[in-house]
Each structure stands twice: as C-alpha cells, then as structure tokens.
N, C-alpha and C positions, 0 to 999 in steps of 0.2 A: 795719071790716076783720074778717071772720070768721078765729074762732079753734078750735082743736084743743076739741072736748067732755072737761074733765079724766075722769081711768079713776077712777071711783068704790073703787075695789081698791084702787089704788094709797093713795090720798089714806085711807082705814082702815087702812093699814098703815105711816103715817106714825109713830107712837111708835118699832115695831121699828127701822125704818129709820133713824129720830135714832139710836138707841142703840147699833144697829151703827155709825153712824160715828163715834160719842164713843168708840168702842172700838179707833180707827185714827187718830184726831187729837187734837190737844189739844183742855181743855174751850171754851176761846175762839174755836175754829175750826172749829164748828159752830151756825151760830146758825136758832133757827126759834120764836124770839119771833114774833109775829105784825105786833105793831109795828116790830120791827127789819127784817124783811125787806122792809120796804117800799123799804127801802133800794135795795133791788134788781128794782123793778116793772117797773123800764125803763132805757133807753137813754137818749142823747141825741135818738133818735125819741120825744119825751115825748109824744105824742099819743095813745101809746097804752101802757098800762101792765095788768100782771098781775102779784101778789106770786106769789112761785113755793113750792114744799113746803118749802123750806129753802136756807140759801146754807149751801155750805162754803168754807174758807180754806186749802187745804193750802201746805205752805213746802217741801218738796222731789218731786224726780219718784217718788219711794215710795210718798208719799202721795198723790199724784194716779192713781196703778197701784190702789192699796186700795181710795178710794173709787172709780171705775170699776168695779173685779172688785165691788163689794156692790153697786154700782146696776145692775150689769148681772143679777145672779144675782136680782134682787129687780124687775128687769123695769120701773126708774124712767129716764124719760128726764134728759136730763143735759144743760143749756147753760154749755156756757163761756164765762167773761166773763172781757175786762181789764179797760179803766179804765172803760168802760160810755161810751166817746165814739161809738161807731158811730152814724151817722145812719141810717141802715136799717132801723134793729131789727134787729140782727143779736144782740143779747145777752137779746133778748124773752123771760122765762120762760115759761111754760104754768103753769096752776096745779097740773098734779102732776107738776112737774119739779123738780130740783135744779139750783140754780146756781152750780158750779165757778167759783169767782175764783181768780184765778192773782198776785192782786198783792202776796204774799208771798214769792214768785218773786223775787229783785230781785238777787239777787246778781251779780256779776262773774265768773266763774270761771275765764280765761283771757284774757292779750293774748299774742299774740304781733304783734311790731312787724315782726318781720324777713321772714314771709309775709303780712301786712299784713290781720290778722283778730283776732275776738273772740268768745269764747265766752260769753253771758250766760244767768242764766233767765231767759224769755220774760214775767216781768211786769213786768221793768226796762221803767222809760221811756223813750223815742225821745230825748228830748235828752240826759238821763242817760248815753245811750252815747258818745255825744260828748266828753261829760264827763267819762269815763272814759278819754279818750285824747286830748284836746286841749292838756294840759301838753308833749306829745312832738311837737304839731304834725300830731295824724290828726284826722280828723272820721270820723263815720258820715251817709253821703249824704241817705237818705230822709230829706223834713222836713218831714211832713202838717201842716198850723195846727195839729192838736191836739198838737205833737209835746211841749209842756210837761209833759202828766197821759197821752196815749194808750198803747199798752202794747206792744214789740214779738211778745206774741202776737198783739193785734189787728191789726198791721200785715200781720204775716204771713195773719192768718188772709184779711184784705181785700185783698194787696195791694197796700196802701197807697204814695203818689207822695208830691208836695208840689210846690212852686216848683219845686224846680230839678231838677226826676226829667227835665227836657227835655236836660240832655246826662249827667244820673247814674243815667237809670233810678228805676224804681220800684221796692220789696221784691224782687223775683224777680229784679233784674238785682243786686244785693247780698246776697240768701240764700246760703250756702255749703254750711251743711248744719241740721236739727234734732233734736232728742229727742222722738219721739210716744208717746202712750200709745193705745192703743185703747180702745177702750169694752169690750171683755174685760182688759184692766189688765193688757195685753202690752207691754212699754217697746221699741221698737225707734227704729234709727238712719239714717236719710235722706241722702246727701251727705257733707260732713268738710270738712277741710282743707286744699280744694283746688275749684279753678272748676268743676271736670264730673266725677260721677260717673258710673264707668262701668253699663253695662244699662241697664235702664228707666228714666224722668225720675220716679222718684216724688217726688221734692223738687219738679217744679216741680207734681204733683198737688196734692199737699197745701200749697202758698203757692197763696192764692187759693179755697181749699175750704170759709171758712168755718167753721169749729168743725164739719162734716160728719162727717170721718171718722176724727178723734182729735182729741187734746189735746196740743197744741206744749207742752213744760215749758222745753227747753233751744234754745238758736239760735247758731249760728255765721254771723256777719258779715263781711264787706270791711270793712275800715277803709281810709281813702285818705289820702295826702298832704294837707294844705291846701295851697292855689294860692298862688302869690307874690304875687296880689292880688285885688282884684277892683272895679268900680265897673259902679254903676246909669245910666241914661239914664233920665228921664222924656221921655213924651209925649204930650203934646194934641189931640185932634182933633175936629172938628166936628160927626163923627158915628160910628156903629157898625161903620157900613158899610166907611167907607173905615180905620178904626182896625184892622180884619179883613181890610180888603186889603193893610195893611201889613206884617202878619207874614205871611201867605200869600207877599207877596213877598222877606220878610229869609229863609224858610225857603228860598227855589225861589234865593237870592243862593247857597247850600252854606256861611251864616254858620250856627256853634253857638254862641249864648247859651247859657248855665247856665241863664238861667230869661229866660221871658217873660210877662208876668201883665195879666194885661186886668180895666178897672174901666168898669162904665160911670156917667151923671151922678148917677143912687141911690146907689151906693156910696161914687160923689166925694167928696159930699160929708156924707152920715153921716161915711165915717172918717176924711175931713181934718178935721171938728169933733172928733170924738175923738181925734185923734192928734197934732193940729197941724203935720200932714206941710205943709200951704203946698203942695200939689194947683192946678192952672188950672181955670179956669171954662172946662169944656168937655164935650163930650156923652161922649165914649173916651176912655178915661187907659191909656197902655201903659208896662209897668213892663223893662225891658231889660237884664239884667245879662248882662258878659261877666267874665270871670277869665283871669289869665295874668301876664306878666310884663307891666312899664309900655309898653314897644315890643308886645307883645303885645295889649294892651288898646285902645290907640290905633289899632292898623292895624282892629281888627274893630268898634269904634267909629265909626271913620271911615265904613267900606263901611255899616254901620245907621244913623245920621244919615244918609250919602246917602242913602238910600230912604229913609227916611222926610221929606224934606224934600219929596222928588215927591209925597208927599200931604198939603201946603199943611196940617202940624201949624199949630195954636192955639198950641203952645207948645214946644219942644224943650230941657231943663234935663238938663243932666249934671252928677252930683254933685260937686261940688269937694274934699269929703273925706268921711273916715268919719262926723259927728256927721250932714252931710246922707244921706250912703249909709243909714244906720240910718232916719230920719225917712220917707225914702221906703219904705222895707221894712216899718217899723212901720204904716203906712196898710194894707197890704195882709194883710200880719200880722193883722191888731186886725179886719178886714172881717166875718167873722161878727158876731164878739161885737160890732162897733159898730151893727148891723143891727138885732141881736137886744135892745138897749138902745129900738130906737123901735118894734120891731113881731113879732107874732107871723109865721114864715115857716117854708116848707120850703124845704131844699136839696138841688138835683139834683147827677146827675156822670155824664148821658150824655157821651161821645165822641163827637167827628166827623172824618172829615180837616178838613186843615187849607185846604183852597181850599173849603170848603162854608161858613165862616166867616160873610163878607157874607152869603150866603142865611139860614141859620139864625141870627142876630142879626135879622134882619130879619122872619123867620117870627113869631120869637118876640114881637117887638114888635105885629104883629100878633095875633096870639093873644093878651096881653092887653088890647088894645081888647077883642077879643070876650068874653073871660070880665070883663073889668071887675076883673079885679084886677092890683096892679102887679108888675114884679120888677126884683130888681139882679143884673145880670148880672156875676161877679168869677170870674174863671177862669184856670186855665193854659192862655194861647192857643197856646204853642209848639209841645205837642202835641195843641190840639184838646181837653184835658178842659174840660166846662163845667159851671159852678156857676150855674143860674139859683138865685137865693132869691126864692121866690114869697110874698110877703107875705097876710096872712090876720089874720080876726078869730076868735079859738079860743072866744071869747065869744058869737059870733052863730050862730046855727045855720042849718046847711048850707055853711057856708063851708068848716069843713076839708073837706069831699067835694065842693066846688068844686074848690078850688086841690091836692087829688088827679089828679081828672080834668085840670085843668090839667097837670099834672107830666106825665099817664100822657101827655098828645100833644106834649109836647117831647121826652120818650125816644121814642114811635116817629119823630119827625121826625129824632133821632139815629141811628133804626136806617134809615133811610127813605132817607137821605145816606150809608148806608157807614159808618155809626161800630156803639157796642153800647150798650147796656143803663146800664153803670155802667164806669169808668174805675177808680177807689181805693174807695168806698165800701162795694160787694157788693151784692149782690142784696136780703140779711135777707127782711123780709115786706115792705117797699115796693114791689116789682118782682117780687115770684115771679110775678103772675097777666101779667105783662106777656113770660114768658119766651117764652112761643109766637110773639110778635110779630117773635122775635131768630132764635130755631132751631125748627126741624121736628120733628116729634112724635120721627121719629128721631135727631135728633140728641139730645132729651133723653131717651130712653130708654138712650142710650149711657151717659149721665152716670148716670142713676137703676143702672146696673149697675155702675158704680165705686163706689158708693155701698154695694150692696147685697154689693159684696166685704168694705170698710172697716166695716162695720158692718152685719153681715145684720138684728138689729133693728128695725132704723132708730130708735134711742133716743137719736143725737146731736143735740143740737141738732133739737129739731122744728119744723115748720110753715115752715122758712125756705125760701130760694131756689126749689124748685120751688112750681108752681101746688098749694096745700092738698088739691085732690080726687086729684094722685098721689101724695102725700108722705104722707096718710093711710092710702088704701088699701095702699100697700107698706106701712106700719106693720103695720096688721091684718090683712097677711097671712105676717107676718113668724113 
C-alpha cells in the first residue's frame, strides 16, 4: 500500500517541536523515544505499520487545543488515535506525523438520568459508559466487539454499530452532541442536550468523518432504559443461502429484533471450540434476540420461530435462561478473537440490503473457490452489515496482496447490490482507492470541499479515506 513521502522539513525540525510540546504537557505525555513509539505504528490493521515523529497524551480539551495550535503553526500533520482498534487503518501514522491519543480523556463529566444522556470525554470506553449508568438501570446502545478497550472517540470518529445497532442504531443515531478541536486549536460545540440541533447537521458531519476535520475531546450520549428483558433464539441451517432467506424474510414479517447475527460453518465452529457455546453442526448459525416484557417476548418469538421453521432449520434452540442467553452471545462475541487464534485474516464491513443476502453469500463463496483462499462469514445480518474474514498466510509472500484484491471485489459486489463501501469500520487506507467505485468524481470533490473548509491544510489525519493521489495534492497545495 503506497504511502505519503515523510516532508524531510518537517522530520529536522523534530527537537523544536518535542520541546514546544513538553512546554503545553506534562513530561510523561510527550513520548518520542524511538523505541516507545513503536507503540504506536499501527492499528489493529497490523499489516501495515509506520512509527509516527512522536505520540502525545493530552488529559483535557486545553491541551488538545495547545497541541493542535503548535502543529498547526509548525505545519506537522496530526492523527488521532483511540484505543488503536480500527481495522482500517484509520489511526495509521505517517512518519512525520504526530499522533494525538485521546485515552487520557476518560472521565465522566455529567449524567443526567432525567433527560436520559451523558456527557463523557471521548477516550472513555464503549462498555465503560454503560458502566457508568447501569447501577440506575440505563445502558449506552452502541456495542462494537471491540466495545471492551475501543474509545467513544473512535466510535464516533467510524461510526461505529455493533449487534444490536438493528433496532438501537449505530453512533449517529445516539450522538447528541460533541466538543471538537480544529487543527487551528479553535474548541467549538456541535449539538447539546437535546435530539436536533437547530441549522446545519454539522454533528451528523463530523460523526463518521474520521479524525478528518478535528479532534472529538468531549461527547454527549442517549442513555436508554434497560428492557424488562430479553432472550436469544438460536438457528441452524443447511446452508447460507436459505440462513439469508430467513432474515430477508423475519425483516419483510415488520418483526424488530434487537439484534440479528449470522455465523457461517468457519466461525461455528472455531467459536463454539472457544466458547463452549454448544453451537449445531450446520453450514448458517442465526443468532435472534428480541427484548421486551415476557408476553412481549413470546408474541415476537413466536411469529420468528414461525418463519424460520419454513426454512426446514437443522436446529431451532431458545435459550431457557440467562447462563444459556450469555453462552450463545459469548460465541458470537469471542468470533474475531477465536479466528484470529488459528489464522492470519482480514476483516471487511461492506453493507448490502437485506434481500441481496442469498446472492452475495453465495457470490462470495464463489469468489473463494477462485482466489483459493477461505473466509468466515460473521455478520450483522439484520441490517445487511457484513464481516467476511478473509484468512491468509502473512508469512508466504503475495498472499496478503491476494486476499487484498480478494476484499477489494467483495466491497464492489457490496456496492454493485445497492449497499456501500463500509457500514462501522470507515474508510482508513483500506478502501480510500476503492472510493471511486462507490461515488463519482463529483460526489467526492463535494466531500474533499468540507474538508478543505475544516482544515484548509489538510494536516488531519493524512492519506486516509480519499484515493492518496487527491488527498496528496490538496495537501501540497494547501
């Protein structure tokens, strides 16, 4: 993957630039050992890694204004990183960049129960906020896998879904409002304390933008009721096919599951050996949760065991109580990490609608016949986001630029059926060069002019989301 030529300037005028920022942080929260930053090469895109000119560590939105206003006046590009889980490369340094970590950020700063929101700084963690308000009986919706270590900057910055974003939404449907910094280390305020602000949607700009065109410090949240209950459905099926015609049909029923999660026989069974979920021997595994009260549960239970019974399931198990609801959830939960225990893979997250289902399982099965490499398909099927994990040998050479080009023709097949690019994950450098395939020259020239508002430099975050040869040149002609 071709990357940004570091500015030879810049990278000689790294002393000053340490010194200016030891002079706006503590000494702990400026590191540019050369061995410590390695810390910081990469992402969870581990394929590909660059140690960046230095990482900084600021702990409130001051000091992320300080450092911005001296990288910007000193002309160093600047990526923001959370917990570094992005699969995209979305947190990829450049070697004379700075990279802004936010995970000193973490504080709480506000609940209020009574408008049913929370104001955090954006390096707190995705479960953490939960946990901040689950003694009173609220949760916070979005619940990416990574949602243990991920960071609701990152969330925000991607996007970010999880299970059960099928009837809670993803980030943008539970943003309220944020605190940004610009890359001129201007602090301004987006949305509030309330569902819609009036004027412009620049809050729903900036959720989904990527570290582009500032720095999230601060986030205000939805916090929701917990539901009076909730219980899973497992289901078995023979094949991919008809496992994809089942939710095509529970959706076109006007039933809303909380979540619907598709594994196919790869994922089976890696994460029932890891989890001991007690998974069927079968090619589709659909995971079906409804929530509500017990008469609640059972009427919409009832109508998705009937459809899925018209497609002669392998297996039909509804959980009996919570230690089984957990085991089943845990299987699906644990799916990366049980993957990533027997093999080197990438993970996608084109979108599709949801009656392109059968087709595109089907494509894709084909497609790897022809590349000769395998994948496990583990996704949110309810709204179409899919997770192929394309397995690979990172040891053999040409493989990882195989099971690349593999990726790139399951996202256009995404875009090809009416779906897009990336559902939660973002763009990063995975998909910039694939953006032309999604929108027309003018449609991203649009976006490259929001861009060029929020940061006329183009010193945020570089090389990401757009194709490298315009995200360059607006740089140098900036």
């Amino acid at each position: 993957m071709e990357m940004p030529v570091p500015n030879p300037a810049i990278l000689a005028r790294k002393d000053r630039l340490v010194q200016r920022l030891r002079g706006v942080l503590p000494a702990d929260a400026v590191i540019d050992d050369a061995a410590e930053t390695r810390a910081y090469e990469c992402d969870a895109l581990t394929a590909y890694r660059c140690p960046p000119l230095c990482a900084v560590l600021p702990a409130s939105t001051e000091q992320v204004a300080a450092v911005l206003k001296i990288c910007h006046e000193e002309g160093v590009p600047v990526v923001p990183r959370g917990s570094g889980t992005s699969l995209a490369g979305g947190a990829l340094p450049t070697a004379d960049s700075v990279i802004l970590g936010v995970a000193r950020l973490n504080e709480v700063l506000e609940v209020d129960y009574d408008n049913r929101l929370i104001r955090v700084q954006a390096g707190r963690t995705n479960l953490s906020v939960t946990g901040a308000v689950e003694e009173e009986d609220f949760f916070y919706a979005p619940d990416p896998s990574s949602q243990l270590a991920c960071a609701i900057a990152g969330n925000i910055a991607m996007n970010s879904g999880g299970a059960h974003c099928l009837k809670y939404g993803v980030t943008t449907n539970n943003l309220l409002g944020v605190t940004l910094v610009t890359m001129e280390g201007e602090v301004v305020e987006f949305g509030g304390a309330h569902l819609d602000a009036g004027g412009l949607d620049l809050l729903g700009v900036i959720c989904g933008s990527e570290g582009q065109l500032g720095v999230v410090t601060e986030a205000t949240l939805r916090i929701l009721r917990k539901p009076e209950g909730a219980r899973p459905v497992l289901m078995g099926f023979n094949s991919p096919e008809v496992a994809g015609a089942c939710v095509a049909d529970i959706i076109k029923a006007g039933v809303l599951p909380v979540a619907m999660e598709y594994m196919d026989r790869l994922c089976i069974e890696v994460t029932d050996e890891f989890s001991g979920a007690g998974y069927p021997d079968c090619e589709a595994l659909l995971i079906v949760e409804v929530e509500g009260s017990p008469a609640e549960i059972d009427e919409q239970l009832g109508v998705i065991m009937q459809i899925a019974r018209r497609h002669d399931p392998v297996e039909l198990r509804e959980a009996k109580d919570a230690d089984e609801a957990a085991r089943i959830w845990l299987g699906r939960k644990s799916a990366f990490g049980a993957v990533g225990q027997i093999n080197d893979y990438m993970c996608l997250d084109g979108t599709i609608p949801v009656s392109s289902l059968p087709h595109v399982l089907r494509r894709i099965g084909e497609m790897s016949q022809d590349y000769g490499l395998k994948v496990g398909n583990v996704f949110h099927a309810g709204d179409g986001n899919m997770h192929p994990l394309i397995l690979f040998d990172a040891n053999k050479p040409g493989d990882l630029e195989l099971c690349e080009r593999f990726g790139a023709d399951i996202l256009r097949l995404c875009v090809e059926v009416g779906g897009c690019l990336t559902g939660e994950h973002g763009v990063g450098i995975e998909k910039r060069d694939l953006m032309l395939d999604q929108y027309t020259p003018e449609d991203l020239q649009a976006q490259l002019h929001v861009k060029d508002v929020f940061d006329p430099a183009w010193l945020l975050n570089p090389a990401k989301v757009f194709p490298l040869s315009l995200s360059e040149s607006r740089r140098a002609a900036a």
